[in-house]
C-alpha positions in Angstrom: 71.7 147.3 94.2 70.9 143.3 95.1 69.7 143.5 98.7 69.2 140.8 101.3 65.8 141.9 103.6 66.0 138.8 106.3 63.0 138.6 108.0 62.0 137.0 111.8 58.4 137.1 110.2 55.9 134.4 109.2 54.5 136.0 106.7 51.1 136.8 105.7 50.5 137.5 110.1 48.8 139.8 111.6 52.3 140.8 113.8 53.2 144.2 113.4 56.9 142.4 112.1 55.6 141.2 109.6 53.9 144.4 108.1 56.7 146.8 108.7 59.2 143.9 106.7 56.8 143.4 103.6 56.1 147.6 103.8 59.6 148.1 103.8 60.6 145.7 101.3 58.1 146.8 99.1 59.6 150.6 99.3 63.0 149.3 98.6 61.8 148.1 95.4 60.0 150.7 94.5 63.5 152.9 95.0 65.5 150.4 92.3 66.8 147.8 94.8 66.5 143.9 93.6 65.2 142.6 96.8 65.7 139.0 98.0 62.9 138.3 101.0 63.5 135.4 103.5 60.7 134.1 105.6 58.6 131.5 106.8 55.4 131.3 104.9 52.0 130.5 106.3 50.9 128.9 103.4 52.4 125.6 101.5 52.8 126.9 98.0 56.1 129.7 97.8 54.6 130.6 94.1 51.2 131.2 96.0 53.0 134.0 98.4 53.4 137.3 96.2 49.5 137.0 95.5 48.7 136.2 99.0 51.1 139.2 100.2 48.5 141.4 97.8 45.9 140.3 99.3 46.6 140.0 103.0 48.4 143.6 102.7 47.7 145.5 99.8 51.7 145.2 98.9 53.3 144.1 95.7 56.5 141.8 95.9 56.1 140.3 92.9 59.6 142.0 92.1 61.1 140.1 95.0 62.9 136.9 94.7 61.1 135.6 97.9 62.8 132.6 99.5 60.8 130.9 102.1 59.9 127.5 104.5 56.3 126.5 105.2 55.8 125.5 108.7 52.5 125.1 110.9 55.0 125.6 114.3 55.8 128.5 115.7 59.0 126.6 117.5 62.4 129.0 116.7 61.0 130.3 113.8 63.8 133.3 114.1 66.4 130.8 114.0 65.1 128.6 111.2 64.7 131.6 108.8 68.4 132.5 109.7 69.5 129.0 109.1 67.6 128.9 105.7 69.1 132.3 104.8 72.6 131.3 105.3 72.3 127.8 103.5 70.9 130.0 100.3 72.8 132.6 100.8 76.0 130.9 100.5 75.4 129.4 97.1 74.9 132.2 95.5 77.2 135.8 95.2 77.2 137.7 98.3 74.9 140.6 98.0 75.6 144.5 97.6 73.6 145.0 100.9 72.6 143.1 103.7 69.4 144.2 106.0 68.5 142.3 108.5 65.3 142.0 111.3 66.5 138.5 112.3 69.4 138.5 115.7 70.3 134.8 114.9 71.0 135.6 111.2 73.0 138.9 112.5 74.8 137.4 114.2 75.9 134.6 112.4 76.9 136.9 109.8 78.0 140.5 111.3 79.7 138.6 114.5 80.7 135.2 113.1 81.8 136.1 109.5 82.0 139.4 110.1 80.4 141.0 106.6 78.4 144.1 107.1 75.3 144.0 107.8 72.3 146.9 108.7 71.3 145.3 111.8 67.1 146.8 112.6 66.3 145.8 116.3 62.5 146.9 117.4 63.9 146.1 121.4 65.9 145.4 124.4 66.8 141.3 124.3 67.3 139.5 127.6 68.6 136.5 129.2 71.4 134.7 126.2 69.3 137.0 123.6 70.5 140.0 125.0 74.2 138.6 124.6 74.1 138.0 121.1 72.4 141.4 120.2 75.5 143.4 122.1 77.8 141.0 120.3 76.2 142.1 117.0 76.1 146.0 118.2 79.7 145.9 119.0 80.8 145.0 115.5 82.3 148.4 113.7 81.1 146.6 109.9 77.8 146.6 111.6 74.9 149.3 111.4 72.7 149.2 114.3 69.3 150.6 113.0 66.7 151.5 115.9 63.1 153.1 115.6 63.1 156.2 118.0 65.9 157.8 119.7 64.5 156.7 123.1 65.8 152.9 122.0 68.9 154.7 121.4 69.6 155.6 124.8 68.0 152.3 126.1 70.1 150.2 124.2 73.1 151.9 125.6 72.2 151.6 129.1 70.8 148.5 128.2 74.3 146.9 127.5 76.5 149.7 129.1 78.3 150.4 125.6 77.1 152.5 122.8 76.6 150.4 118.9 79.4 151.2 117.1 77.4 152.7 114.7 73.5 153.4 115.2 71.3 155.2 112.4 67.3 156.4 113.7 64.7 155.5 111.4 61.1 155.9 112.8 58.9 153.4 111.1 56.4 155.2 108.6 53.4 154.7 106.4 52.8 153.5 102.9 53.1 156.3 100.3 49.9 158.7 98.6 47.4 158.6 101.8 45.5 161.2 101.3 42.5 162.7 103.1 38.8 162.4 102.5 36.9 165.7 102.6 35.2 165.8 106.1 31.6 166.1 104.3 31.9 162.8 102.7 33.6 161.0 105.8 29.9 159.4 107.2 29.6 158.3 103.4 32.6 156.7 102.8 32.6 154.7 106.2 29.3 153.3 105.8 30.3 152.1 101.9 33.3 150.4 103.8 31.7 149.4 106.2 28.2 148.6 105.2 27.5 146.9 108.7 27.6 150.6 110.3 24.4 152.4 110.2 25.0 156.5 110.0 22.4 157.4 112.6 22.4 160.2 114.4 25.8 160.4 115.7 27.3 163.6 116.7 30.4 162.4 115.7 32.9 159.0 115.2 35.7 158.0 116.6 38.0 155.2 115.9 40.5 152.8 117.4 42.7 150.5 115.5 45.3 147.7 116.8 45.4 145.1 119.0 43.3 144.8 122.6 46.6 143.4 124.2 47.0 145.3 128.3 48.5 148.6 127.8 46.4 149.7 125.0 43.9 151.9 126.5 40.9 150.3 125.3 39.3 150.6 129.3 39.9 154.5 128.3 37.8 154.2 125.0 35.3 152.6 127.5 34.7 155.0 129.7 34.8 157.7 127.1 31.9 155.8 125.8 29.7 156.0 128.8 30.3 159.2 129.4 29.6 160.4 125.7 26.5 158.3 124.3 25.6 160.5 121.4 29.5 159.6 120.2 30.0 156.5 118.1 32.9 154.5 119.5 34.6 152.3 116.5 37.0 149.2 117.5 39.9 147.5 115.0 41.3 144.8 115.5 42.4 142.2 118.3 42.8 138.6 117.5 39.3 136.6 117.8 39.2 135.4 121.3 39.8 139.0 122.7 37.3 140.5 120.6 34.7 137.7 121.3 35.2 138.5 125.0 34.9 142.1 124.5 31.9 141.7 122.4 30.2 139.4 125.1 30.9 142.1 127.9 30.1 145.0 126.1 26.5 146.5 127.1 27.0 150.2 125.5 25.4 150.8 122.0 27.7 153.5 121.0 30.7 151.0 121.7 31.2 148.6 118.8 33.9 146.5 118.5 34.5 145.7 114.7 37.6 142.6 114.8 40.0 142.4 112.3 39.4 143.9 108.8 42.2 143.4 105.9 44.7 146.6 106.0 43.4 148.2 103.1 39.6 147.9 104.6 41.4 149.6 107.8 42.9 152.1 106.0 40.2 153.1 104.3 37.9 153.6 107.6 40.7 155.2 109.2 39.9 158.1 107.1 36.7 158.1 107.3 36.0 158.5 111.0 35.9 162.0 112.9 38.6 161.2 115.5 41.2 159.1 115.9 42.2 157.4 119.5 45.6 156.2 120.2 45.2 155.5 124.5 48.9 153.6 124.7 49.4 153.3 128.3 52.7 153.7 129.8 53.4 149.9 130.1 52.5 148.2 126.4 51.9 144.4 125.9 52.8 143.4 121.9 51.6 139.9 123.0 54.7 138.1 124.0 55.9 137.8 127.8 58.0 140.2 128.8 58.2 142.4 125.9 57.1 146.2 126.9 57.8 148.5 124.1 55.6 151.7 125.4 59.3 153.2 126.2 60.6 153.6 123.1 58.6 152.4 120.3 55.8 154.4 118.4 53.7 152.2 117.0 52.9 152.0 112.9 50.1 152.6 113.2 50.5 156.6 114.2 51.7 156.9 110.8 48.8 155.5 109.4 47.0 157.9 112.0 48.8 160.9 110.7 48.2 160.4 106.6 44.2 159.6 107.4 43.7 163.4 107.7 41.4 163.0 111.0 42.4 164.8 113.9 44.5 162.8 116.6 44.0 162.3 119.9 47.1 160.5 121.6 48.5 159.3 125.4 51.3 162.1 126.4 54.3 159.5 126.1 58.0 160.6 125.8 58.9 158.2 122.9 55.5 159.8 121.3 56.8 163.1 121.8 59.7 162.4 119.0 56.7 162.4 116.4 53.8 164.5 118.1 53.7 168.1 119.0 50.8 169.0 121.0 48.2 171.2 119.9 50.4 171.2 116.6 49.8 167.8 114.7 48.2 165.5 117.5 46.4 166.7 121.1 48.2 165.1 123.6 46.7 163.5 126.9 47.1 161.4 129.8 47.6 158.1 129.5 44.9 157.0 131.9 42.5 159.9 132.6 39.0 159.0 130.3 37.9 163.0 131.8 40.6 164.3 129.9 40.6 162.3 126.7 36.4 163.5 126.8 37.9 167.1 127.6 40.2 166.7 124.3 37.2 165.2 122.1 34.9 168.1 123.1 37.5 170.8 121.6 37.5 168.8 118.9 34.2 168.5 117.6 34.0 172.3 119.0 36.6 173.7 117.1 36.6 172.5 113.6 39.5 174.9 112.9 41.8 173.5 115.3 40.6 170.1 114.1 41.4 170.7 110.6 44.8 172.2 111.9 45.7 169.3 113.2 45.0 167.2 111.1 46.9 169.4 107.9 49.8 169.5 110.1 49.8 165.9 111.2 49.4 165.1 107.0 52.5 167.4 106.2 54.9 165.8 108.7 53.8 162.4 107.1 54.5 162.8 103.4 57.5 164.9 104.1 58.9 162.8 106.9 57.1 158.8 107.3 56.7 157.1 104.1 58.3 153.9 103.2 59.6 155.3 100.2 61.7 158.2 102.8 62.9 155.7 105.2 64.1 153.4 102.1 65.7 155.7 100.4 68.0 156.5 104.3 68.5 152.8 104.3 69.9 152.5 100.8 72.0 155.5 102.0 72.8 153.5 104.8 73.9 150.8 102.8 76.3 152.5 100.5 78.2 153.5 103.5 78.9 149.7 104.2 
C-alpha cells in the first residue's frame, strides 16, 4: 500500500507531534506500507534527515520517501507543510491511502476535493480553526481518528454533530520494551546515567515530560520533602524551565536531570523503582489555550507501562480508559502529595503488589499499545476508504 503520513511537525522537536508522527510512521513501514513523510525540517540538508531522525529518536525512516522545507520560523508552519504537500502531491499518482495530522491539508483535500482521507485530531480547535475541523468531520469519505473516547464525546459536543465516521486509537509505545530485573535496576541507571551516584537510597523514583503548569511537578516536590531517604529523578522540560527549577531547588533528594535523547530516557525509565505521572486536572502542552488533561493520555504512559516499574498516576477520567487501579497502575489524587507518599509507601512495602503491577501494566502494553497494533488498525482503516 503507498501511504501519504502529512505531518503538522517540524521535525527532529522535542513536541510530542512530532514523536507520535515519526513513531507511527515508522510502524507503518514496518507493517509493508511505502510511506511518503511531509514535514518541515529543522535542519538545511533533506538527505541529512533520515540520519538525524536516528539519532534524535531512535527511529528508522530511511524507508520513507521524506519530502520536506527547511525553515528557522515557526510562522504557519501547519499551513506551509499542507501547501507543500498538495503542490507534490499533485504531480505525482494519488496514493492508496491518505493519513493526515495537518487540518489545513485535511481540509483542502477531504472538504475541498473531497478524496478520503484518515483525518487524526489530538484536540478541540477554536475560533475559524474550529470551523474548518467540523467541516472536515462532516465529510462521509472522511475518517475522523481521535486518541481516547473522552475526545470522542468532546468533539461531538464540541461541534454539536457527531464525525461521520470516528475510529479510537490511543497512542502507544514503540515495540520489544522489555523490563530490567529489579536487582539490576540501581546498576543499569547509574551506567546510563553516570552523573547519578547509587547512595543509599531506599528507593528511586522518576518523572519524565515536560515542567509546563498542570504537570504535577509541585506534587513531586512535596513528596520529596516529606520522603528524604527517596531519590526524586526529573526528565525533561525545555532549558529555561529547568534552569529555574534547578536554581530554586534546595532538596538533595530532588534532582532535576533536563532533557536526555529518547533512547537515554527510555532506558532510565526502566531502571528507576517508581514511576510518577502527577497530571493535574487542567494540563498545559505549551501553547495558549490548549488543555488536553480531558481527553488525552499522554505517550508517555505507554512508555510508563512497557518500563516494567510500578506506576503511580493522577485519578483522571481519560486515564481511566488505560489504567485500572490497584490492577496495572495505583491511582491518586491529582493534587494531594499525602496521598501520592501514602501510594509510594505500599509500594516499596509490598513488592508483590509492586511486581503485580507492574506485570499487568507490561501485558496491557504489548497486547494492546504498540506502534506496530495501532498501525496495523490504521491500515485497516485505510482499506475501508
Amino acid at each position: 500500500m503507498k501511504l501519504i503520513y502529512i505531518s503538522p511537525s517540524v521535525v527532529p522537536s522535542r513536541t510530542a507531534n512530532s514523536v507520535h508522527v515519526v513513531m507511527q510512521c515508522e510502524a507503518l513501514i514496518n507493517k509493508g506500507a511505502d510511506v511518503v513523510l511531509y514535514a518541515r525540517r529543522a535542519i538545511p540538508k533533506n538527505e541529512d534527515l533520515p540520519d538525524t531522525i536516528l539519532s534524535a529518536y531512535g527511529v528508522d525512516l530511511r524507508k520513507a520517501r521524506i519530502v520536506s522545507f527547511y525553515s528557522r520560523f515557526n510562522l504557519a508552519t501547519n499551513l506551509r507543510i499542507a501547501v507543500h504537500a498538495l503542490w507534490d502531491l499533485m504531480r505525482r499518482k494519488w496514493p492508496d491511502a491518505l493519513i493526515s495530522r495537518n487540518l489545513y491539508a485535511s481540509f483542502l483535500i477531504g472538504f475541498v476535493m473531497r478524496r478520503a482521507v484518515l483525518f487524526e485530531t489530538h484536540q478541540l480547535e477554536i475560533g475559524f480553526r474550529k470551523l474548518i475541523q467540523r467541516r472536515i468531520m462532516s465529510c462521509p469519505w472522511v475518517t475522523t481518528i481521535v486518541v481516547s473516547n473522552k475526545l470522542k464525546d468532546y468533539l461531538e459536543q464540541h461541534h454539536g454533530i457527531k464525525p461521520a465516521r470516528t475510529l479510537v486509537l490511543h497512542d502507544a509505545a514503540p515495540d520489544g520494551i522489555e523490563p530490567i530485573f529489579r536487582s539490576a535496576r540501581r546498576a543499569k541507571l547509574t551506567e546510563t546515567l553516570p552523573a547519578i551516584e547509587e547512595g543509599h537510597w531506599e528507593s528511586i523514583c522518576g518523572y519524565f515530560g515536560h515542567l509546563y503548569p498542570g504537570r504535577g511537578v509541585e506534587v513531586i516536590e512535596e513528596m520529596a520533602k516529606a520522603r528524604p531517604h527517596v531519590l526524586f529523578l526529573i526528565f525533561g522540560g525545555n532549558e529555561d524551565d529547568v534552569l529555574i527549577k534547578k536554581e530554586s531547588n534546595r532538596l538533595t533528594n530532588l534532582i532535576y536531570i533536563g532533557h536526555v535523547p529518547h533512547q537515554v530516557a527510555q532506558q532510565a525509565m526502566r531502571s528507576v523503582d517508581v514511576l510518577l505521572m502527577p497530571y493535574q486536572e487542567n494540563v498545559s502542552i505549551g501553547v495558549a489555550g490548549h488543555d488536553t488533561a480531558r481527553w488525552k493520555a499522554p505517550m508517555k504512559m505507554f512508555e510508563y507501562m512497557a518500563s516494567g516499574v510500578p506506576i503511580i498516576s493522577s485519578d483522571l477520567p481519560v486515564l481511566r480508559e488505560i489504567l485500572t487501579d490497584g490492577v496495572n497502575a495505583l491511582l491518586v489524587p491529582p493534587s494531594n502529595p499525602t496521598a501520592w507518599n501514602k501510594a509510594l509507601d505500599r509500594l516499596l512495602t509490598d513488592k508483590d503488589f509492586a511486581n503485580s503491577l507492574s506485570a499487568s501494566a507490561h501485558h496491557d502494553y504489548s497486547s494492546q499499545h504498540t506502534w506496530t497494533h495501532r498501525a496495523r488498525r490504521l491500515l485497516d482503516a485505510a482499506k475501508e476508504l
